[in-house]
C-alpha positions as CSV (number, residue, x, y, z in Angstrom):
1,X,-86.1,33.5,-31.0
2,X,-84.2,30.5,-31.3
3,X,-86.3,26.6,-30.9
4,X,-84.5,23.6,-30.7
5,X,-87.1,21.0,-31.2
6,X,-84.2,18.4,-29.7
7,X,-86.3,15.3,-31.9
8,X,-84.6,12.4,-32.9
9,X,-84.9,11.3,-36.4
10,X,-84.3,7.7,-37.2
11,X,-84.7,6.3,-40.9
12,X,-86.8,2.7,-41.5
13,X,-83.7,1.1,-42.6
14,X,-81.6,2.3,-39.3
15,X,-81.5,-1.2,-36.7
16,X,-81.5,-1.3,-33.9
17,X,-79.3,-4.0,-31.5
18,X,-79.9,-5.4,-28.2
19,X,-76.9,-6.2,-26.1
20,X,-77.4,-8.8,-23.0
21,X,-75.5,-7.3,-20.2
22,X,-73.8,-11.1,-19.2
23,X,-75.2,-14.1,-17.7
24,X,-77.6,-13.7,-15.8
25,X,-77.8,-9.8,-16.4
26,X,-75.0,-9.2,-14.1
27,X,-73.6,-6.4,-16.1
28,X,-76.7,-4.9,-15.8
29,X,-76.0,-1.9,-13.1
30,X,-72.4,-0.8,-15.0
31,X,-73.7,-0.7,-17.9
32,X,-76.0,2.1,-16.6
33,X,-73.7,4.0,-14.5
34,X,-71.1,3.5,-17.0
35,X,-73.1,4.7,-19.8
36,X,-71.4,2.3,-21.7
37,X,-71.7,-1.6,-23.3
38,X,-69.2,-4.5,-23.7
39,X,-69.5,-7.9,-23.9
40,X,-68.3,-10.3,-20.8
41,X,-65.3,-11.5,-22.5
42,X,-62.4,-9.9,-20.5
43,X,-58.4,-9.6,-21.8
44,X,-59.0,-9.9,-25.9
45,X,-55.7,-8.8,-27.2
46,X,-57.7,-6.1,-29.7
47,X,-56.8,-2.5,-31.1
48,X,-60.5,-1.2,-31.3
49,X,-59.6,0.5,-34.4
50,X,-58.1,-2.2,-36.3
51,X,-59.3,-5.0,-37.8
52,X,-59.8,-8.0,-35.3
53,X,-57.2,-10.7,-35.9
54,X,-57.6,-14.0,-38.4
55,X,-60.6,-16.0,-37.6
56,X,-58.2,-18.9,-35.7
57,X,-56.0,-16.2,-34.3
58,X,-59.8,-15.1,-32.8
59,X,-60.9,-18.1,-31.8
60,X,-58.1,-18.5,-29.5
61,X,-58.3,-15.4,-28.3
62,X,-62.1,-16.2,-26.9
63,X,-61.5,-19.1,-25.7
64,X,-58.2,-17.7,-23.7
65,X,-61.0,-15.0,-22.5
66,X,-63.6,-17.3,-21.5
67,X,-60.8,-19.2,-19.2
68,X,-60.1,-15.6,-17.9
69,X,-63.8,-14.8,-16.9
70,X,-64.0,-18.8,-15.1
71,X,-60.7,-18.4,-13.1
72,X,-61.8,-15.3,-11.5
73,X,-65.9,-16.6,-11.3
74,X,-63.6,-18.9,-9.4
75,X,-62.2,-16.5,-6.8
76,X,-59.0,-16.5,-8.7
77,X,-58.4,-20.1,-7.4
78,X,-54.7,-22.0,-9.0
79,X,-52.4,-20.2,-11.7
80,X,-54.1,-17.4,-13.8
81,X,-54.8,-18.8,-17.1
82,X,-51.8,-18.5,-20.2
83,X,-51.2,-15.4,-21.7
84,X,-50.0,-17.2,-24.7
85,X,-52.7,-17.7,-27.2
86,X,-51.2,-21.2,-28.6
87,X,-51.4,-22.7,-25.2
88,X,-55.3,-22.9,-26.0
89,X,-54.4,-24.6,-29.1
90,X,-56.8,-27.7,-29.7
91,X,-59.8,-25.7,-28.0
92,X,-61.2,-24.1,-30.6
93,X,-63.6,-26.3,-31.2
94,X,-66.5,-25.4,-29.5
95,X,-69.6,-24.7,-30.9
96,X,-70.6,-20.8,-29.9
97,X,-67.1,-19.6,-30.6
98,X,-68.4,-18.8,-34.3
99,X,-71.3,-16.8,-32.3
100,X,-68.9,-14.9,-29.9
101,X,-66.8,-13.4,-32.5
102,X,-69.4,-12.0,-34.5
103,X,-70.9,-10.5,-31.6
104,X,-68.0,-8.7,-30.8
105,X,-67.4,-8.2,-34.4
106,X,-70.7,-6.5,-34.6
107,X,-70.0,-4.2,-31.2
108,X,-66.7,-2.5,-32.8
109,X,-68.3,-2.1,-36.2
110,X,-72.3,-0.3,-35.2
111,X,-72.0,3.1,-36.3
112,X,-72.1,6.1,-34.0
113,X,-75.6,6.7,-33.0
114,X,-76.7,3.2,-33.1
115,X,-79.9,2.6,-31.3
116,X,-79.3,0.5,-28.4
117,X,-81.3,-1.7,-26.2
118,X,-80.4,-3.1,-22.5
119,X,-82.2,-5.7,-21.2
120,X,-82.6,-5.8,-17.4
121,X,-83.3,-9.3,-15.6
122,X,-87.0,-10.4,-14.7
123,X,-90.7,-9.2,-15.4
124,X,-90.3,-5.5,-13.3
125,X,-86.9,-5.6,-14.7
126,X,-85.7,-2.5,-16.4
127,X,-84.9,-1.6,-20.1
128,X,-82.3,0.7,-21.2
129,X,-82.5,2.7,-24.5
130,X,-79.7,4.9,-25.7
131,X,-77.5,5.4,-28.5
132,X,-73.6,4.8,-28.9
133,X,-71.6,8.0,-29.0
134,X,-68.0,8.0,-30.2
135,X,-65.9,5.1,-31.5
136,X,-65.0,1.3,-29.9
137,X,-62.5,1.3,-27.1
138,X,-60.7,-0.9,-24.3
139,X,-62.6,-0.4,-21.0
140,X,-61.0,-1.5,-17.5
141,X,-63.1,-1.4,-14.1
142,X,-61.1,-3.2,-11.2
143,X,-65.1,-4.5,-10.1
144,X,-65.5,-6.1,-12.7
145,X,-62.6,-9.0,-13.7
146,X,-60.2,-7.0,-11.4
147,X,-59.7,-3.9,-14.3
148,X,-59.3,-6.7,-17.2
149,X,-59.9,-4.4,-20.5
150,X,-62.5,-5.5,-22.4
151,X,-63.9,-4.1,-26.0
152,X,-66.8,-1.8,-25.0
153,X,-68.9,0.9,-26.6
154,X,-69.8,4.5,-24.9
155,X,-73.6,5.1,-25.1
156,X,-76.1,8.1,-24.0
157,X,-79.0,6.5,-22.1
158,X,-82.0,8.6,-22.9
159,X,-84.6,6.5,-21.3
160,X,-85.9,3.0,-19.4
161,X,-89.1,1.6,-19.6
162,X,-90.0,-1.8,-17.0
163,X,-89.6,-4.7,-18.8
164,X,-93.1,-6.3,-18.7
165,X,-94.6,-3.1,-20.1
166,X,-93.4,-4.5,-23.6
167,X,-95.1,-6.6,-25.7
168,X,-95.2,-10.5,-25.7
169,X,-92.9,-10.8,-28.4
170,X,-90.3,-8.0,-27.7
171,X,-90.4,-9.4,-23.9
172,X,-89.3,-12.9,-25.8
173,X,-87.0,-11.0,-27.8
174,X,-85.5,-9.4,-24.8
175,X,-85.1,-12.9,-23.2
176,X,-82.9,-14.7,-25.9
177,X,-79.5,-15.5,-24.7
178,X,-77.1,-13.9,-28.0
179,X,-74.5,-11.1,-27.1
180,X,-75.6,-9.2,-29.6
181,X,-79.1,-9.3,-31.5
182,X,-80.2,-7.4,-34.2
183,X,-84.0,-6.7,-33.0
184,X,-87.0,-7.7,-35.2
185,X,-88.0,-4.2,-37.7
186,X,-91.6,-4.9,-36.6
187,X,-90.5,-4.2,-33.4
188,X,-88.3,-0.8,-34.0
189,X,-91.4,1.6,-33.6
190,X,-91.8,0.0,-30.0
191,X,-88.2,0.5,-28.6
192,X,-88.5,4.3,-30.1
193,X,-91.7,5.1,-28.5
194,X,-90.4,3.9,-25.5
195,X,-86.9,5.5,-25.6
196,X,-87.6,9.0,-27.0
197,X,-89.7,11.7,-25.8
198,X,-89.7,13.0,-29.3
199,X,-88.9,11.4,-32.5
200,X,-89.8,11.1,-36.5
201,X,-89.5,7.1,-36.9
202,X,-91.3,5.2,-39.8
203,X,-93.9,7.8,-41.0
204,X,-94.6,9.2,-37.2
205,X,-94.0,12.2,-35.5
206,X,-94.6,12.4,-32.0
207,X,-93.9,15.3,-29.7
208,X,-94.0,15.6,-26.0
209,X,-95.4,18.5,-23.3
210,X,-94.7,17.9,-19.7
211,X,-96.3,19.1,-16.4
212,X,-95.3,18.9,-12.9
213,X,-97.3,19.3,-10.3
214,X,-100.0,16.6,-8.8
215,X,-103.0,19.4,-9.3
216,X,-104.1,19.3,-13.0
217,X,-108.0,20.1,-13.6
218,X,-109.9,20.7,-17.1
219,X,-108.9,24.2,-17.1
220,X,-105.4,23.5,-17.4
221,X,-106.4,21.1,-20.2
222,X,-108.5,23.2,-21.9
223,X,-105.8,25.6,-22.6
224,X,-103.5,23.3,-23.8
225,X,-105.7,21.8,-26.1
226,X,-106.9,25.4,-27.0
227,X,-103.6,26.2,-28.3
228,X,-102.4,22.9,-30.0
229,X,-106.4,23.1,-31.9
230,X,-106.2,26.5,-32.9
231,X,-102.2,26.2,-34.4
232,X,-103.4,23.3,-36.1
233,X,-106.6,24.8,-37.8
234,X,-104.0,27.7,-38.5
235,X,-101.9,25.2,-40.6
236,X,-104.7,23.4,-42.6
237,X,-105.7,27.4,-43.4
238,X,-102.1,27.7,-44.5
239,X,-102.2,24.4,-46.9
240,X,-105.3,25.5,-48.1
241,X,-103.5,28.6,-49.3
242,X,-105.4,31.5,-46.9
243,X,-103.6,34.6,-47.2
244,X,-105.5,36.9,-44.6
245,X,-104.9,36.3,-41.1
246,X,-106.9,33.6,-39.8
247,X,-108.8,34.5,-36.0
248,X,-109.1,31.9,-33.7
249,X,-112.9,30.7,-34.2
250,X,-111.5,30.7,-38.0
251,X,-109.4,28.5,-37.4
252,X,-111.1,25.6,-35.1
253,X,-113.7,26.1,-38.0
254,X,-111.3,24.8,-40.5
255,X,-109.9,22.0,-37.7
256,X,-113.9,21.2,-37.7
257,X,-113.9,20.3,-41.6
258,X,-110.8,18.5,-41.1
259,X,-111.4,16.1,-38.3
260,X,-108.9,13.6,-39.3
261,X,-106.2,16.5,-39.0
262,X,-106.9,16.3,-35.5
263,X,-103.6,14.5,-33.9
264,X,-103.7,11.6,-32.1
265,X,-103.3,12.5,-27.8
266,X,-102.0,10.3,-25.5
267,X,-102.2,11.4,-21.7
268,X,-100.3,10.2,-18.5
269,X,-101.5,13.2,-16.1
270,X,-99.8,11.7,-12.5
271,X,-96.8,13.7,-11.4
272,X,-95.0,14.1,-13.5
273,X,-97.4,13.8,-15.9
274,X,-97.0,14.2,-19.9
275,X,-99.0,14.5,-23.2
276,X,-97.8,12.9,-26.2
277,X,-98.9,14.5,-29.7
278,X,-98.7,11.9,-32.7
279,X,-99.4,12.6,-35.9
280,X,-98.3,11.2,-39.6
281,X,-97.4,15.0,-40.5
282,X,-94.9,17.0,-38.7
283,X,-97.7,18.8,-36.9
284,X,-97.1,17.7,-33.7
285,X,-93.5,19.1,-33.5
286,X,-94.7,22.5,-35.0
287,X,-97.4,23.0,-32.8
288,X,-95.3,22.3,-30.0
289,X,-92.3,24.0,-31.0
290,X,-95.2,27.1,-30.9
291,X,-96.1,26.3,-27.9
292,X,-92.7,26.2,-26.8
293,X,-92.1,30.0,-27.5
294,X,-96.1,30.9,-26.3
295,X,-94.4,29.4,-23.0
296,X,-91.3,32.0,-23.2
297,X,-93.3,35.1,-24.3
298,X,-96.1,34.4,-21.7
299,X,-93.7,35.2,-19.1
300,X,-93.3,38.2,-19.9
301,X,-96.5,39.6,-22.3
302,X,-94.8,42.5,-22.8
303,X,-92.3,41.3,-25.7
304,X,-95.1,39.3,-27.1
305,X,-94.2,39.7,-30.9
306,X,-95.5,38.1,-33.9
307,X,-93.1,40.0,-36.1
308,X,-90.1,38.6,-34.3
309,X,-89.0,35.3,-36.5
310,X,-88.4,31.9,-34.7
311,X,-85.5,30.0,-36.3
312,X,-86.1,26.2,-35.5
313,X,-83.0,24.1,-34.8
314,X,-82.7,20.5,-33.8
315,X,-79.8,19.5,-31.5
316,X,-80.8,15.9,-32.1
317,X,-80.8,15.5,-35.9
318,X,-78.6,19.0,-36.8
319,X,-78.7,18.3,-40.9
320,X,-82.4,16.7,-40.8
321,X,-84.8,17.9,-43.9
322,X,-87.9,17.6,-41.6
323,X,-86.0,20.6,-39.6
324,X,-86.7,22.6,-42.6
325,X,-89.8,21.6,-43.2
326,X,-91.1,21.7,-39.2
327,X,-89.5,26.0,-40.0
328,X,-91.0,26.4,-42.8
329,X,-94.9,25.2,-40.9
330,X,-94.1,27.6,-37.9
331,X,-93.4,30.5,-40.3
332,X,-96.3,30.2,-42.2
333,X,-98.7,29.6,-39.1
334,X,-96.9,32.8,-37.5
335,X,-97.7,34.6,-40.4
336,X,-101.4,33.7,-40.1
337,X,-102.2,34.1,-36.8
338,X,-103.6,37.3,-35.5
339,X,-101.8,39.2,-32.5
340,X,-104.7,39.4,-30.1
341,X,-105.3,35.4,-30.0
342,X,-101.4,35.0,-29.8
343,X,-100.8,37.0,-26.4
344,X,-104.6,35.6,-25.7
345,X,-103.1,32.1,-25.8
346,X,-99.7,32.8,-24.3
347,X,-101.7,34.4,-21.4
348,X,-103.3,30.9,-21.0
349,X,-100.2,29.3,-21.1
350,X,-98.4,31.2,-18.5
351,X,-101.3,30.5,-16.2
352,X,-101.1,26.3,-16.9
353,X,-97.5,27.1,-16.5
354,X,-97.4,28.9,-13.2
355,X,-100.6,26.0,-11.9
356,X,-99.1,22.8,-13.3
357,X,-95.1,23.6,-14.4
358,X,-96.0,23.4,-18.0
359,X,-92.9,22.4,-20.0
360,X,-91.7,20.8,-23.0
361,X,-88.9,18.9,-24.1
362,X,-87.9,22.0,-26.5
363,X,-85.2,24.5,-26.1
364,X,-86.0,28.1,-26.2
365,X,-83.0,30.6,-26.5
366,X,-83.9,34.6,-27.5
367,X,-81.3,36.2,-29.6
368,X,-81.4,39.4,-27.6
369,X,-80.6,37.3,-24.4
């Protein structure tokens, strides 16, 4: 059996950027559907892949764009302006210009996989968080600027999160007027806990299990937490160098002497509801990647099979050393557990499966498939 734990793995030092979608947020809506970023300066004479042109050779070229962008704010009203650079000669002068170019300086050079951040406009405004896939390119749209290229940036949008659910000081962040800003590294943690269902960010490792349906009592919870208690005690037995197989009171025993080994829950049980799993140890994503396959084999109990191996893979992160490590915690907790309180806690899982459409945000493939 094959389990992608599909977690994104961002290092301390990785920034992260946010990008104002135009005045007054107007960019906003195509930068969603888009699934892509530029900055409202339309017709820069750029190859995305070269260098951009001397700094007064630039500066020309921006203010040439920002007479662009006003004759059609204008409805296109007199002649459109001069494709000629030089005719803008003597207007260089202005003050952001300096700002403008190192914004869109900045937007060609961020690496692929970036973290970015999209402000939307107003307190129950959203908040888009991706990452930029490929490399910089001209983008044309006859909405916006009547198809005038601009330099733009594809990105996967992996989640939004309403403005005013931020703190004070990332909503101030989120307000400042700059193209481009390189967000605060006190304030990282935040944007990835809002943007990623599961991540390893700055010491963290937080999983995520999913259910469906309205209907969730304490039974349903009690097996979930019955699982995720008893892999855990399993892995503290496994540190501790046990070498017999460890039965389930066994193991909430040893979770019992270990209290601070319990990880840290956070519940949202509405529909759809979730439960987050953090912890400063990569517990959460083995235990859950476990739970992932007691999800599989409870579907059908007859190929429950603690012999079979489960290779762990991760989509997200495919030459991550925490992947090994996350493999190497599942093998040694499958080698510990004992085959009646396996199929006794993939039975439980089917059942919160089939009540509540118990799910996680791991992929499960079987070889024999």
């Amino acid at each position: 059996m094959r389990v992608d734990i599909s977690t994104h793995v961002l290092r301390e030092q990785d920034n992260i950027y946010v990008v104002r979608p135009g005045e007054d947020y107007w960019l906003f809506d195509h930068f969603r559907r888009s699934n892509r970023i530029f900055l409202d300066f339309p017709d820069l004479d750029l190859d995305p892949l070269e260098e951009l042109p001397e700094d007064k050779e630039m500066r020309l070229q921006v203010v040439r764009s920002l007479a662009i962008r006003d004759w059609h704010d204008n409805d296109n009203f007199g002649p459109r302006p001069a494709d000629d650079t030089s005719d803008f000669e003597g207007q260089d002068y202005r003050q952001r210009l300096g700002r403008y170019i190192g914004a869109i300086r900045k937007l060609r050079e961020l690496p692929e996989g970036t973290v970015i951040v999209v402000p939307g406009e107003g307190y129950f405004g959203e908040v888009l968080i991706g990452k930029l896939v490929g490399l910089p390119h001209m983008h044309s749209w006859q909405a916006i600027y009547d198809g005038e290229p601009m330099l733009a940036r594809r990105v996967k949008w992996f989640r939004s999160k309403q403005r005013g659910t931020f703190s004070d000081l990332m909503r101030d962040r989120l307000s400042r007027p700059d193209p481009v800003m390189l967000l605060d590294r006190s304030l990282r943690k935040e944007v990835v806990a809002a943007g990623f269902d599961q991540y390893i960010f700055a010491g963290t490792f937080s999983a995520r299990i999913n259910t469906e349906e309205d209907d969730f009592n304490t039974l349903n919870e009690y097996y979930i937490q019955s699982f995720l208690n008893y892999i855990t005690g399993v892995l503290i037995a496994a540190e501790q160098g046990v070498e017999n197989q460890v039965p389930y009171a066994e193991a909430i025993n040893y979770l019992r002497e270990h209290p601070e080994r319990a990880m840290e829950l956070k519940l949202n049980i509405n529909s759809r509801g979730f439960q987050r799993i953090i912890d400063h140890t990569v517990a959460p994503l083995a235990t859950v990647a476990l739970l992932t396959a007691g999800i599989a084999y409870g579907a059908d109990l007859g190929n429950v099979d603690l012999a079979q191996a489960i290779q762990i893979v991760n989509s997200a992160a495919p030459n991550d050393d925490c992947t090994i490590e996350v493999a190497q915690r599942v093998e040694s907790a499958r080698e510990l557990m004992m085959l009646d309180d396996w199929e006794q806690q993939c039975r439980q899982l089917h059942d919160v499966e089939e009540a509540t459409g118990l799910s996680t945000e791991m992929g499960v493939e079987d070889d024999e498939a």
